[in-house]
C-alpha positions in Angstrom: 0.0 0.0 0.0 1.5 3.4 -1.0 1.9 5.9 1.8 -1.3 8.1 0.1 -3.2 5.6 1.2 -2.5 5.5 5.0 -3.6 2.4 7.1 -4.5 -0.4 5.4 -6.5 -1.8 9.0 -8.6 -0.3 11.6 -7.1 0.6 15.4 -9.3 -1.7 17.3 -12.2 0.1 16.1 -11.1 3.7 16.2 -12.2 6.3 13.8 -9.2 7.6 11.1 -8.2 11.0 11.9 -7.9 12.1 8.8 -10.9 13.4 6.8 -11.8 15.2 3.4 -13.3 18.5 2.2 -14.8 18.8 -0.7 -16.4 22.5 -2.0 -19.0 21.9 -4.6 -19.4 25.0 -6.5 -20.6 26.2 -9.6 -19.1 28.6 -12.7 -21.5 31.8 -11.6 -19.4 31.2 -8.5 -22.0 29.8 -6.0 -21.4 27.8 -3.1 -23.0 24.6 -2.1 -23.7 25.3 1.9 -24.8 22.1 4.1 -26.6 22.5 7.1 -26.1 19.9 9.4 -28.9 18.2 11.9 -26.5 18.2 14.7 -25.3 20.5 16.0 -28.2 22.1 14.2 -26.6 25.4 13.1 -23.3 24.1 11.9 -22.8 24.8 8.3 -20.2 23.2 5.8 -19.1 21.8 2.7 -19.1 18.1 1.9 -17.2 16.7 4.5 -16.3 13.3 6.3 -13.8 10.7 7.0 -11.4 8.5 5.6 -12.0 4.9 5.7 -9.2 2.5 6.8 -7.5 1.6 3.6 -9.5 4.3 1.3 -7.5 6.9 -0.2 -8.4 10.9 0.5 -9.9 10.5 -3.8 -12.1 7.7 -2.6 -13.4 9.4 0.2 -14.3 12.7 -1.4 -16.0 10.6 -4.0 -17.6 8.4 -2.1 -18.8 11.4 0.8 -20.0 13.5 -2.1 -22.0 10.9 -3.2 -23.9 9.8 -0.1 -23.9 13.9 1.2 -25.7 15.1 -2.5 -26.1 12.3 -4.5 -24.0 13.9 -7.1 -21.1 11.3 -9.0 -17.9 12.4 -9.2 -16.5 11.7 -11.6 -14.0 13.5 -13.3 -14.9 16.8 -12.4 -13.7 16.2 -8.7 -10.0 17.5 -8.5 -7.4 17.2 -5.6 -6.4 20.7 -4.3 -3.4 19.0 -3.2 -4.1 20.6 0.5 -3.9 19.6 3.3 -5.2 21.2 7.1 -4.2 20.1 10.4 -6.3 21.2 13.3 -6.9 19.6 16.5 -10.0 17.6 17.6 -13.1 18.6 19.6 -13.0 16.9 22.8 -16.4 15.7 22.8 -15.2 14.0 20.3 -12.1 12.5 20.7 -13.5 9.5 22.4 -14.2 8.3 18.4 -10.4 8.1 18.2 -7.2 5.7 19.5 -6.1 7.3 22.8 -3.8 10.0 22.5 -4.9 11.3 18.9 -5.4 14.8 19.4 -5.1 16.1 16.0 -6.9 15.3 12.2 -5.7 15.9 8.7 -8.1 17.4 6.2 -7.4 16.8 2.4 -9.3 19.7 0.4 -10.9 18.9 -3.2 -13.2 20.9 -5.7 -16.1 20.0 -7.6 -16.8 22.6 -10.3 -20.4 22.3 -12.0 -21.9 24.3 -14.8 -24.4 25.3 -12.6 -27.0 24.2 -9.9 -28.1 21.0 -9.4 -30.7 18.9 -7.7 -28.9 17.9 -4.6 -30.1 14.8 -2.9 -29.1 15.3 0.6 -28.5 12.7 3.6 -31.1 13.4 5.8 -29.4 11.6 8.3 -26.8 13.8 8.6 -28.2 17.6 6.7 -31.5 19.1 7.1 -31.2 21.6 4.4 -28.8 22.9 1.5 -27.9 26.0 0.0 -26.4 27.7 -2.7 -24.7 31.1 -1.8 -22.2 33.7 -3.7 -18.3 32.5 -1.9 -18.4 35.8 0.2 -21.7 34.3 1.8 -20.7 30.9 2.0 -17.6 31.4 3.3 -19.2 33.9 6.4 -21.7 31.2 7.3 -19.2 27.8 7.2 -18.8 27.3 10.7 -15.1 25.5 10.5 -12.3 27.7 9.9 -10.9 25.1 7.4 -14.0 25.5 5.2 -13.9 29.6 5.1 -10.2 29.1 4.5 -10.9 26.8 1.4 -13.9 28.8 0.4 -11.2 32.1 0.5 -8.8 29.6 -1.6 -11.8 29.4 -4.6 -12.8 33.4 -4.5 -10.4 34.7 -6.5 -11.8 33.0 -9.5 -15.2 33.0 -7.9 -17.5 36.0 -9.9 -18.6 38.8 -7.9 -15.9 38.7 -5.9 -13.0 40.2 -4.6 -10.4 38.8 -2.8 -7.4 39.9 -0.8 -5.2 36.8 -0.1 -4.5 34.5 2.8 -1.6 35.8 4.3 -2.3 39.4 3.3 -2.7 42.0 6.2 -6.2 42.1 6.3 -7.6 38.8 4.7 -11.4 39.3 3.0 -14.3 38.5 1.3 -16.9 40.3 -0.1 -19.1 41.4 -3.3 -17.2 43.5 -6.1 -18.2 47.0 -5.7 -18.0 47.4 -1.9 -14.6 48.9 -0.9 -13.4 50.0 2.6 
């Protein structure tokens, strides 16, 4: 097994602490926002975690799939990034003793424009699709608003001052401070 892969075999039942991200969005430069049921006013993209032996490719796929019942395909591309941020304690207990920290692989998914999305009301009780300044103000996860900031520049309606930059933001073209 290559070293992308990670573990090939669970810890005694422990949860993978690494995860992907994936931000659907489309050519007008929309955002698809999920809200989840619990907590109930978390919002994010398509997220979730690796599988023991699944690649970060698989589990985008297979998470954007059962999040908006939308394939793949080819249109799903690797931003080659990668977040490190440490674990809610709540939840920690999912994890082998001692993991304090999770790696999140980011990936796009470009469409033409909106589509139906078919979500998993198991785990979202509603969708929506918002310009990247919105989308990025209401994702609750500092890793989504910093991938959401990573699409604007080439999201319409938008301008963009760079990660990094002095003052970092995101709003509609026209507005200036």
């Amino acid at each position: 097994m290559s070293a992308a892969q990670g573990p090939a075999a669970p810890m005694a039942g422990f949860k993978r602490p690494e995860s992907v991200l994936v931000v659907v969005y489309t050519l007008g430069g929309e955002v698809l926002m999920l809200r989840r049921c619990s907590p109930s006013n978390f919002w994010q993209s398509v997220t979730g975690s690796l599988k023991w032996g699944e690649t970060s490719r698989e589990a985008a796929a297979r998470e954007l799939l059962e999040e908006t019942g939308l394939p793949a395909g080819r249109r799903l591309v690797d931003w080659r990034h990668a977040e490190r941020f440490p674990i809610v304690g709540v939840w920690r207990k999912r994890y082998a003793p001692g993991t304090r920290f999770n790696r999140e692989h980011w990936f796009g998914f470009c469409l033409n424009g909106r589509r139906k999305i078919r979500l998993s009301r198991l785990e979202h009780r509603e969708h929506r699709w918002l310009p990247a300044f919105q989308a990025a103000r209401i994702a609750s996860s500092w890793t989504n608003r910093k991938a959401i900031l990573r699409l604007a520049p080439r999201a319409p309606g938008c301008r963009y001052r760079g990660v990094g930059s002095r003052r970092h933001t995101l709003r509609p073209r026209g507005i200036v401070r």
